[in-house]
N, C-alpha and C positions, 0 to 999 in steps of 0.2 A: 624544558618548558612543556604546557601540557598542547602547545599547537605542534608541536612537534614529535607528541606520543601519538598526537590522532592520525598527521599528516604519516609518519610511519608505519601505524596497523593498519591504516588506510591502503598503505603502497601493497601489506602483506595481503587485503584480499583482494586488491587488483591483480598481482601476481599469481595468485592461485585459481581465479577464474581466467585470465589469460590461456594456462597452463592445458586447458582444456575447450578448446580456442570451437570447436563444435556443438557445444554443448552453450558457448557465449550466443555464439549462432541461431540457433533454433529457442534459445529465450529472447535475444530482442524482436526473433519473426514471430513467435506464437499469437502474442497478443492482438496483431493485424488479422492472422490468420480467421479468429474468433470471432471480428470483425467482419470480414467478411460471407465466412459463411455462416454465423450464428444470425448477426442483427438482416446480412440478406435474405438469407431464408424466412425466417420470422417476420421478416415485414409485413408480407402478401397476408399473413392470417393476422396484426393487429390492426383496431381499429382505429380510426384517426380521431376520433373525437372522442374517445377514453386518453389516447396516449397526451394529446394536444397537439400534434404534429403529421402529416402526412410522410414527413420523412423519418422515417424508426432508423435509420443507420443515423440518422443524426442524435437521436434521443439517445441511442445506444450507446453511443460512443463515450460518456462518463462510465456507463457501467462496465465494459471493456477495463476503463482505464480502471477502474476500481477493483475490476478480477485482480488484475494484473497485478496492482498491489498487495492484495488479500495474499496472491499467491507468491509473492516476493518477501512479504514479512513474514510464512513460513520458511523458508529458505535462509532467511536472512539469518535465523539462529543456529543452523545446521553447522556451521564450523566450529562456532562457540561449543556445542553439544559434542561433537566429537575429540573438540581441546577438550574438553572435562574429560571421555571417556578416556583419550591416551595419556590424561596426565600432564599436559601442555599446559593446559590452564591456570594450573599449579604453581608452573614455572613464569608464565605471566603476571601470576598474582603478586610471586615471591619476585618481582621487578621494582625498582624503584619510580613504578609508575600511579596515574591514579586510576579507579576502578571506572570512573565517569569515560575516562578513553578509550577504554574496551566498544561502551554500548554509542558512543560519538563515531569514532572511526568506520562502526558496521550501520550506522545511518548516513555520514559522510556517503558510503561508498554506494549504499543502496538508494541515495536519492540520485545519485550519477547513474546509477543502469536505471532507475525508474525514467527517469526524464528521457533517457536515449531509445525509453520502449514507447514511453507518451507520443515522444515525436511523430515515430513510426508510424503509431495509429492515428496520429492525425495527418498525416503525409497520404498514409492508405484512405484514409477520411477525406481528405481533398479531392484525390484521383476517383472517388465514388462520387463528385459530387457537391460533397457537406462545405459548408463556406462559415467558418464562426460568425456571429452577427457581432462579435464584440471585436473583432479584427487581430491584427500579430498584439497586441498591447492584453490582449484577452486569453490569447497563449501562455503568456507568462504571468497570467493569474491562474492559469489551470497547473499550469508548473508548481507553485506554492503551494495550491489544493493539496496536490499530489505529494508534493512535499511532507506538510504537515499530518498527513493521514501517515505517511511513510515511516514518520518519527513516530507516532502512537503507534502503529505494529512491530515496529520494527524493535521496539523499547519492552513492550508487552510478550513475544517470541523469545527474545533474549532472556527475559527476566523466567519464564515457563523451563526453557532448556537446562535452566540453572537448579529449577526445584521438581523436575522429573528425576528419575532413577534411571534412566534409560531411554536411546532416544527410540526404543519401540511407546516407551508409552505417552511419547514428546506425538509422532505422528498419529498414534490412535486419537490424543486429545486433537492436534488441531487437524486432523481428517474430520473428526466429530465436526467441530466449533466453526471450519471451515465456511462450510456452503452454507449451514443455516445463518454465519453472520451476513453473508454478500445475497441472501433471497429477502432474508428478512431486512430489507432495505429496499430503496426504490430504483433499484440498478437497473430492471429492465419492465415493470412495470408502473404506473404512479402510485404514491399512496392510496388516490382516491377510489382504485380499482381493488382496495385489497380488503377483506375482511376487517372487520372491528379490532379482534384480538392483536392481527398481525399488523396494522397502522399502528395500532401503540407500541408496540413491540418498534418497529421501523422507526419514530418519532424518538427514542434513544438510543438509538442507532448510531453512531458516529460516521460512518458510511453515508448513510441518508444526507447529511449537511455534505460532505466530502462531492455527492453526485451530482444534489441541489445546485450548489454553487456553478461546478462545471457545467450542468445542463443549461442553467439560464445565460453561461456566458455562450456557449455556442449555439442555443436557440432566439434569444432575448437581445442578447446584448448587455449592457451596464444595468440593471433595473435594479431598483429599491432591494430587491432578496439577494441580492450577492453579500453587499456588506452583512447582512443579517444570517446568511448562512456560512459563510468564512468566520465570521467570528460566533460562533457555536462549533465552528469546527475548532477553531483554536483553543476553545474553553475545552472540550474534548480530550482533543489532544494532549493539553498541559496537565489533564488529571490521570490520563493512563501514564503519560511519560514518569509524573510522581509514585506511580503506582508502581510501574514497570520497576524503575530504577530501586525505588525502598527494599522491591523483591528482592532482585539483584545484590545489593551489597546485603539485605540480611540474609540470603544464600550463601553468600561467599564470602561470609564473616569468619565463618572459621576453617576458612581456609589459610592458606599462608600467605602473611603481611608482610 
């Protein structure tokens, strides 16, 4: 059954990150860490009536949550990328599996460590202080947020590792692609503060809706722009994952079936 191909390459990259039990460590702390000393630091120099808030560790905290993923759905391809170079992938292909459980299973398993690093920063986010206005019910719309942005990188990463030669030129692209996609959004500035060129740029953005959403649920509360920015995120979403996956199996078409 194909719940039981996912549930299985699932188990294989929880055992493989397990394996490396230090390394699981200092990825669920980073994201708080950046938290605190990026959006602390930074406060004192933003102003409060540019950002809309006097509290920046509060405004902050989507775009944190949003590194985090930017930097987990590179990651998230690096097994896939090395199955291909030792020839593993091969042998996965030549399974009587489908090809959809490969890029299911490494989003399965990457919205489980996304959500345990979410937590974290909003844990680290409480002890600062920050209080959602949307309450725990508003937590678990930022969990989704996260989610769905999770499945577009994480779909998009996969499907790149599959049409690189090498994962040197897998990390030169998304070293490039990286930072300009998480600036050029409004992770830790607003739109309103940004240049012409780069507000347009940031307005298709998929990120930008992904931050939106989470910022107004922990500055706002329930307001009119959530439903409107979640579902732009989900249109986003459902067009990279199209995108993503189409790569994917036409990559690994002629490979062995």
């Amino acid at each position: 059954m194909w719940s039981q191909e996912v549930l299985a390459l699932s188990r294989r990259w929880l055992l493989m990150t397990l394996r490396e039990r230090l390394n699981l460590l200092f990825s669920v702390l980073q994201p708080a860490v950046w938290l605190v000393f990026f959006a602390g630091g930074m406060g004192g120099a933003m102003d409060a009536r540019v950002v809309g808030t006097a509290d920046y560790i509060a405004f902050a905290v989507p775009g944190v949550i949003a590194f985090t993923v930017v930097g987990n759905g590179v990651t998230a391809a690096m097994p896939l990328l090395f199955d291909k170079e030792t020839g593993y992938l091969d042998k996965l292909l030549s399974m009587p599996i489908r090809r959809s459980s490969l890029i299911v299973s490494r989003f399965v398993f990457q919205v489980g460590m996304n959500s345990a690093q979410v937590l974290v920063i909003l844990l680290v986010a409480l002890a600062l202080g920050v209080r959602p206005a949307s309450g725990p019910a508003g937590v678990l719309a930022i969990l989704a947020a996260t989610a769905l942005l999770t499945l577009a990188l994480t779909a998009a990463a996969m499907a790149l590792a599959c049409a690189v030669p090498s994962h040197g030129t897998f990390f030169a692209v998304t070293g490039f692609a990286s930072l300009p996609l998480l600036f050029m959004s409004n992770a830790f500035v607003p739109l309103t503060a940004m240049p012409g060129w780069m507000e347009a740029v940031a307005r298709v953005n998929p990120l930008t809706y992904a931050i939106e959403a989470m910022r107004l649920l922990v500055l706002r509360g329930w307001g009119g722009g959530v439903p409107l920015s979640l579902g732009a995120l989900v249109v986003a979403s459902a067009l990279l994952l199209a995108v993503g996956a189409w790569q994917f199996a036409r990559q690994t078409s002629h490979r062995i079936t």
